[in-house]
N, C-alpha and C positions, 0 to 999 in steps of 0.2 A: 910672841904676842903681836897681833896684828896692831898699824896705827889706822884711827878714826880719822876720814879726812875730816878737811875745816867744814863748818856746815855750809858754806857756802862756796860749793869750787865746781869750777864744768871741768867732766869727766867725758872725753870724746874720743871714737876711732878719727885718727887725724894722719896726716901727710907735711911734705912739707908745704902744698901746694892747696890740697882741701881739705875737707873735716863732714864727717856723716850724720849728716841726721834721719832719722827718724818719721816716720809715718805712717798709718792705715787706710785702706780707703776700701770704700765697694771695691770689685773686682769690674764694674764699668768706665770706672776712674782707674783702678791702682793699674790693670793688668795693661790697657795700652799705654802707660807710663811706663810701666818697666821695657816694653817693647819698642819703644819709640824716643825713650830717653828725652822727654818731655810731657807736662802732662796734655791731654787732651782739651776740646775744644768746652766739650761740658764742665772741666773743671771752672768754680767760679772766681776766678779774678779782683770780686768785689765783696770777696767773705774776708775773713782773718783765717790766714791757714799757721796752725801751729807744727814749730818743728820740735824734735826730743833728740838731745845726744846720746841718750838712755838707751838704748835697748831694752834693759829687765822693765823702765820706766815704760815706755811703750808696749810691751807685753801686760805691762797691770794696766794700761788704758784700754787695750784691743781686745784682753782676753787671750793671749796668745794666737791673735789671728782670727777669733771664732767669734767674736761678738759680732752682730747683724751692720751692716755698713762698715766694719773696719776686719775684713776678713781676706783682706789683702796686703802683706805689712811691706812699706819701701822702706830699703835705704838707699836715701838719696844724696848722692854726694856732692858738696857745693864747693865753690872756691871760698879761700878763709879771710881771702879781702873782701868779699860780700858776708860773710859770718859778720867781720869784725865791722861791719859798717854797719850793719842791725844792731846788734851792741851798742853804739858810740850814740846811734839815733833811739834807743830804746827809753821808756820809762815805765819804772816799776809797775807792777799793775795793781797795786795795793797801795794805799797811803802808811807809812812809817815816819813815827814821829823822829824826829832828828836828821832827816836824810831829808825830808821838804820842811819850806816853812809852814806850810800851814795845809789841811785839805783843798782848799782853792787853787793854791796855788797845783799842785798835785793835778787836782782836776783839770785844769788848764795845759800842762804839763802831757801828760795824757792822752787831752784829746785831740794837741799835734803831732804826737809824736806817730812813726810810721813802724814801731815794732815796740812790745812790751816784753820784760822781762816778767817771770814769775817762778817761783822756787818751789817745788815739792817735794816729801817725804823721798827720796830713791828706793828703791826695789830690791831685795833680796832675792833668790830662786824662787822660793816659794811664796814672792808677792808681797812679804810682809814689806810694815815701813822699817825702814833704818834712819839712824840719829843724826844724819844728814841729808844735804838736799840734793834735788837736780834739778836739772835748768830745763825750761820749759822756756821756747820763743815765741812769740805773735808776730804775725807780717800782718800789716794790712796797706794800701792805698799803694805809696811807691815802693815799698817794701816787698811787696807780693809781686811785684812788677819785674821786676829786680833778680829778686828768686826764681819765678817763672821763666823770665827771658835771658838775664845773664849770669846768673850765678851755678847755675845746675852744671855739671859736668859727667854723670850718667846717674841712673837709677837702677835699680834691680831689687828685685823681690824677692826677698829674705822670708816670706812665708813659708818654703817648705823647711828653714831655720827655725821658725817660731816652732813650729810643730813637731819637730827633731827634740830639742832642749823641751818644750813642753812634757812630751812622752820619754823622756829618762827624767823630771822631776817627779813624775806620776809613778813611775818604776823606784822612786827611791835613789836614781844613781845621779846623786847632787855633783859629783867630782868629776862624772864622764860629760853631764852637762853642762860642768863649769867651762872644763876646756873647748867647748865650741860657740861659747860665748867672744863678741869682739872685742877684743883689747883696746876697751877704753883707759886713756892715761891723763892724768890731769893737763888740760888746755892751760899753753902759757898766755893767759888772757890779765889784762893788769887791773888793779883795784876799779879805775874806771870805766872799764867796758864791763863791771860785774854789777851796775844799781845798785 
């Protein structure tokens, strides 16, 4: 009998030194990223770019690579003193009653803060939701800065992965595609860098 994790726990391919996350892009952004182990000059700097420790979670965002603008999928590996420094500066992206005092305060909360956390359904093979979450991150302002210029330690395009595991879900062979999935293992991340 399998255990259900907690619902709320980051599940990451990790090192002792970085940890992977996740993302899609056009192939104008994603492809000289993975070639140059930085992104490019058109990536923009002054958007919020979200990272996924997810895999299957990033495959039900991208479509396995195929949806229009995210048919490039990275993993981009960061250092986990920069993870853990998004965390500490993060604030939920959602108001919950008992974790703020009040929506204002939240509000305020928020709209300093330089990365949000937010929590979604996690992914199954075949996309469905399971009874737990994944961690979804936001960078914006120095956050993204940070990410961009000092956190990153390479990138590579796991697209022709997305569409490997894709095409044995679609054949039916859940267990040939489970094994070439990344061995995400629960992040020893502590109650407070979780929101």
């Amino acid at each position: 009998m399998s255990v259900v994790p907690p619902k709320h726990q980051i599940r990451a391919l990790y090192t002792a030194s970085t940890v992977t996350m996740y993302q899609a892009y056009d192939p104008a952004i994603g492809l000289p990223a993975a070639r140059d182990g930085r992104f490019p000059a058109a990536w923009k700097r002054e958007r919020m770019t979200w990272v996924k420790p997810s895999f299957l979670w990033m495959m039900y965002r991208c479509g396995w690579g195929l949806k229009e603008g995210q048919r490039t999928v990275l993993a981009v590996e960061i250092r986990r003193d920069g993870f853990e420094w998004a965390l500490r500066h993060a604030c939920l992206s959602h108001y919950v009653r008992g974790v703020h005092v009040d929506q204002a305060g939240w509000k305020r909360e928020l709209a300093g803060a330089p990365a949000r956390v937010q929590w979604d359904p996690e992914r199954d093979l075949r996309l469905q939701a399971l009874p737990y979450r994944s961690l979804q991150l936001g960078l914006s302002g120095e956050a993204t800065r940070r990410y961009a210029d000092e956190w990153i330690v390479r990138v590579r395009d796991v697209t022709p992965l997305a569409h490997e595991v894709h095409g044995l879900v679609r054949e039916g062979r859940f267990d040939r595609a489970a094994e070439l999935l990344p061995e995400e293992a629960p992040y020893p991340a502590s109650g407070e860098l979780l929101g």
